[in-house]
N, C-alpha and C positions, 0 to 999 in steps of 0.2 A: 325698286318698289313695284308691287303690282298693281299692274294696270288693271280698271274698268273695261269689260269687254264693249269695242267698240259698235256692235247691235244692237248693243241696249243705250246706247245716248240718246237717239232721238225720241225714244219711250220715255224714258227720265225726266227731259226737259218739259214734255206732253205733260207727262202724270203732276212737273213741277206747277206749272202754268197753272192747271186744273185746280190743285190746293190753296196756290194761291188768289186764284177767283175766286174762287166758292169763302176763302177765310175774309177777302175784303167785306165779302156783304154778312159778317155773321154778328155784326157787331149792333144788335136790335135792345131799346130801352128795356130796362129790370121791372119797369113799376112806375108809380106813382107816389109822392109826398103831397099831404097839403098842408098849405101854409098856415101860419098863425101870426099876427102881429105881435114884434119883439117887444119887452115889457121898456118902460120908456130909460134911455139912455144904455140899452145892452147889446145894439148892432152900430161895431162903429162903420161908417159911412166914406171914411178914409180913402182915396186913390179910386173913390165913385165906386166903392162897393156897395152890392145890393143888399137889399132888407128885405126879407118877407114880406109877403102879403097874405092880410087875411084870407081864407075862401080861395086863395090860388093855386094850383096844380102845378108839381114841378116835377120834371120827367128824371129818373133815375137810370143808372147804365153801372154795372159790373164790369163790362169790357169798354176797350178803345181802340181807335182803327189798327190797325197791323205796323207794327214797325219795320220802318226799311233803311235807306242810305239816306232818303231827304224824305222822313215823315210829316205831312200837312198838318198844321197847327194854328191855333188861335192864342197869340201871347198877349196874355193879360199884367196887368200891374197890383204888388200887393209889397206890403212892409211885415220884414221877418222882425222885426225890434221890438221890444219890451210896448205895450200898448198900441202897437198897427194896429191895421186890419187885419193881420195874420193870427188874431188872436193866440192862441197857449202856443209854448216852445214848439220849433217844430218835432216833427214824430223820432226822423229819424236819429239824432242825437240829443236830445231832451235841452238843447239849446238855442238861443234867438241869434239874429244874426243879422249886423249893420247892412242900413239901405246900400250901404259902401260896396256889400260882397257880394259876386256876383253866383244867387241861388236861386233856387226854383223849385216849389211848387206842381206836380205831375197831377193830371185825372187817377183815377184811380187805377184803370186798366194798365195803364203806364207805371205806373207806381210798384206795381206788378206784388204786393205783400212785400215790400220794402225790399223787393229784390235789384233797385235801383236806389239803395239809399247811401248815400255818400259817394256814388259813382257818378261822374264827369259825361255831359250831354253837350256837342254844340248845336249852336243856333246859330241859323244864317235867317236874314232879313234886314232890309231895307238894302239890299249894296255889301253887306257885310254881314262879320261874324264874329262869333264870342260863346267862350266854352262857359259853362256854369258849371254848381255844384249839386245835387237832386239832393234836397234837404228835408221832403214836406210831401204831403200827400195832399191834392185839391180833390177834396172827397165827392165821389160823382154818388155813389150809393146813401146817404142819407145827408140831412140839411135842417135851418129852420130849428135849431134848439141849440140850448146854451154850450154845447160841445164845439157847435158849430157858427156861434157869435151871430146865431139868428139868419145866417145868411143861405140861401139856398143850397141845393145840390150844385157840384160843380158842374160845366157841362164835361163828357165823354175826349175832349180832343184838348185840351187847353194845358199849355205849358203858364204857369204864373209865377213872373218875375220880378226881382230886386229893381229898384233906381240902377243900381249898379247896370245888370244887362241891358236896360233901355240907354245909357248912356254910351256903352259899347258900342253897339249899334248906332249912333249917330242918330237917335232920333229926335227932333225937339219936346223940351217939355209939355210944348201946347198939344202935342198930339198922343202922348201918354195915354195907353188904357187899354185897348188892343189895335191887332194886326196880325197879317196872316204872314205866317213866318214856316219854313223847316225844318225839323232837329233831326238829330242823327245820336247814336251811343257815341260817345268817344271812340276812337278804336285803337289809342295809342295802348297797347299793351307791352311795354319794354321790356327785356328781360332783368329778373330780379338780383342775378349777379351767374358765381359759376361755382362748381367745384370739382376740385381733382379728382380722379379715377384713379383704386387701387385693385391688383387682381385679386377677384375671390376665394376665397381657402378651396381646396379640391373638395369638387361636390355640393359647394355650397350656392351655384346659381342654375337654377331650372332653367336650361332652353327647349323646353314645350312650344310648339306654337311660334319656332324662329324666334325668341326672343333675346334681347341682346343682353350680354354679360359687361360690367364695367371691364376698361382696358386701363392698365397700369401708366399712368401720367395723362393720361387724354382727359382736356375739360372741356366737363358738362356744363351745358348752358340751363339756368332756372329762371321758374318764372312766377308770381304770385298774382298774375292773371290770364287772364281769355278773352280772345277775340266778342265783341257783343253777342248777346245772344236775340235772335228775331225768331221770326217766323218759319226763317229758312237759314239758320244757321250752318254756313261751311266746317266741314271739318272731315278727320281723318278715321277712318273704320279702321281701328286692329282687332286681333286674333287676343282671347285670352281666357282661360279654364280656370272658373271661381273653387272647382270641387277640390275636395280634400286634395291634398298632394302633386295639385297643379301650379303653372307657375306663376298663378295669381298670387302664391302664399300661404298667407295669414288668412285666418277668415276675413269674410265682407265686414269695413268697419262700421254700416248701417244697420248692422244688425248682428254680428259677432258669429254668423253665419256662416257655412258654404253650400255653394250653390250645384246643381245638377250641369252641365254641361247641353243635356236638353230644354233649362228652362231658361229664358230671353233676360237676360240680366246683361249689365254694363255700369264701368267702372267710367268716371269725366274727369278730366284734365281739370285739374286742383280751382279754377276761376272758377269752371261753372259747378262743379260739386258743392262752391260758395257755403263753406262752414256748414257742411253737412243739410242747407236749406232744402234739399233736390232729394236728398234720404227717403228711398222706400217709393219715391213719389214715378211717375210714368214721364218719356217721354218717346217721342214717333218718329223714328228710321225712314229713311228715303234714299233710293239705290238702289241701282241698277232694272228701273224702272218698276218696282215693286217699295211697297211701307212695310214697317213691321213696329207694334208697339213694345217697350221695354221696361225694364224699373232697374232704377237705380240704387243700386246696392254697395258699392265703394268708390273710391276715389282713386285717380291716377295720378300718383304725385307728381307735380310737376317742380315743385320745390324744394326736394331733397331727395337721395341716392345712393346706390353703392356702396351701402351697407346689410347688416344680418336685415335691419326691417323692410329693406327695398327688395332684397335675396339678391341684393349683390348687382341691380340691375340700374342701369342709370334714371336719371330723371327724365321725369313722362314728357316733353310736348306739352305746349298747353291748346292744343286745339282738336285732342284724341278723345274719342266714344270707344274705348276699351271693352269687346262684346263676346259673347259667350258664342259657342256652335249655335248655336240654336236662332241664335242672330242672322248669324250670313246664311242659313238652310232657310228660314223666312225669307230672305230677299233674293234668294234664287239664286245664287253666286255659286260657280263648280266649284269643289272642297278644291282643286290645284290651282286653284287662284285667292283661295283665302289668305290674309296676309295681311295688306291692308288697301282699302279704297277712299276714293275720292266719296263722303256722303253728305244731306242736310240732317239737318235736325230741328226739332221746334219742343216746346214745353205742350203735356200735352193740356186739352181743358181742365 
């Protein structure tokens, strides 16, 4: 593999540092709501949840602090069952879910446009831990109306939990309702199984760009996820040419396109591509001590291979930013070391 040229690490780590300062503080209120008193019997009160008040200001937030390995939380208590205080189903699969299971409720920023829905979060608190399921969205942007069971804006930081997770945790009933706790993404991503390699018909696998050709009986390992995605997501820079006749393919399946070789495009390891959610949409390069911003335009399978639709090539990695020239010329990398590098990544605003 190629390596990162070692002069540019302590610039990298610099320039990391810097983004991530400047990203902690950027997380400032959206606005203002004012309250209304709920018409009588329409905010249940359940697990000491709050009610509007007439005349009272309630601060609103788009975003949440930055997620990391142990992000800072305030867990609260709420019922996903038919009649809680959870009011309607939750979001992410249009179902309720016993105080027994252990789920939770995200702020919004967290919640990320359900790009955490049905994905696995732990929580550590009190002495202990316990994974949940992100089912719900604890809406920080709007409150105080019958969508919202009259109850306020959520606040910006707050994980909101099942009986199930408070009991995990060991904590007594009498102390139910919140506490400061750290979550983290899950990070088990297992592989999804394997399959055989057979050789390609003559001619029929592009190696542009050093890319590998399937080899007869050797298996490939697949995967139908990716490592969490944060702030500063790790992962791998390759080489790959979206334009006609390259050995990306097919056109980009974001857009049935092909791309320029000079314009900054990249293909994501099958997790974070996440059912085409990421399509067309930007995200920000970091390496080799310089950023670069990008759009995402296909996917890099990480779950299937070695056939006419792969061109014969194995399954992706799931932890690959698959980038056009135009990539590694933005982040300053000499064309004899393009290949692949160690880079972050983050979604951008």
């Amino acid at each position: 593999m190629k390596q990162q040229i070692c002069s540019s690490a302590f610039l990298f780590l610099c320039f990391l540092f810097l983004f991530l300062s400047v990203e902690a503080q950027t997380c400032s209120p959206s606005g203002n709501i004012r309250g209304k008193k709920p018409p009588p019997g329409k905010c249940n009160t359940e697990n000491d949840s709050d009610c509007c008040k007439d005349g009272k200001w309630y601060t609103t937030y788009k975003c949440s602090p930055p997620v990391s390995s142990h992000t800072k939380a305030t867990l609260t208590l709420n019922s996903f069952e038919p009649g809680g205080d959870g009011g309607a189903p939750s979001e992410c699969d249009n179902q309720y879910h016993s105080d027994d299971e252990p789920v939770v409720a995200l702020s919004s920023g967290w919640f990320n446009h359900k790009q955490r829905c049905l994905k696995y979060i732990t929580i550590h608190g009190n002495g202990k831990s316990v994974r949940a399921k992100v089912v719900d969205e604890c809406d920080s942007t709007m409150g105080c109306d019958s969508d919202h069971d009259y109850q306020p804006p959520c606040d910006n930081n707050i994980v909101d939990a099942s009986k199930a997770v408070w009991k995990a945790l060991g904590v007594p009933s009498s102390d139910w309702g919140g506490m400061d706790i750290y979550w983290s993404d899950d990070d088990t991503c297992n592989p999804g199984g394997k399959i055989r390699g057979k050789n390609p018909p003559p001619g029929q696998c592009n190696q542009e760009n050093d890319s590998d050709c399937c080899k007869d009986g050797k298996w490939y390992t697949t995967y139908k996820c990716s490592p969490p995605v944060s702030s500063h997501t790790k992962a791998t820079l390759t080489l790959n040419s979206f334009a006609a006749g390259g050995d990306g393919g097919a056109p980009s399946e974001c857009d049935n396109q092909y791309h320029s070789d000079d314009e900054p495009v990249v293909a994501l390891s099958t997790g974070w591509f996440n059912h085409k959610k990421r399509c067309l949409k930007y995200i920000n390069i970091y390496g080799n001590g310089k950023s670069v911003r990008a759009k995402v335009v296909d996917e890099c399978d990480s779950t299937m291979g070695c056939d006419s639709d792969h061109d014969y090539q194995p399954p992706c990695p799931n932890n690959i930013v698959d980038a056009s020239k135009a990539v590694w010329k933005a982040l300053g990398v000499p064309e004899s070391d393009w290949g692949d590098m160690d880079i972050y990544w983050s979604d951008t605003d």
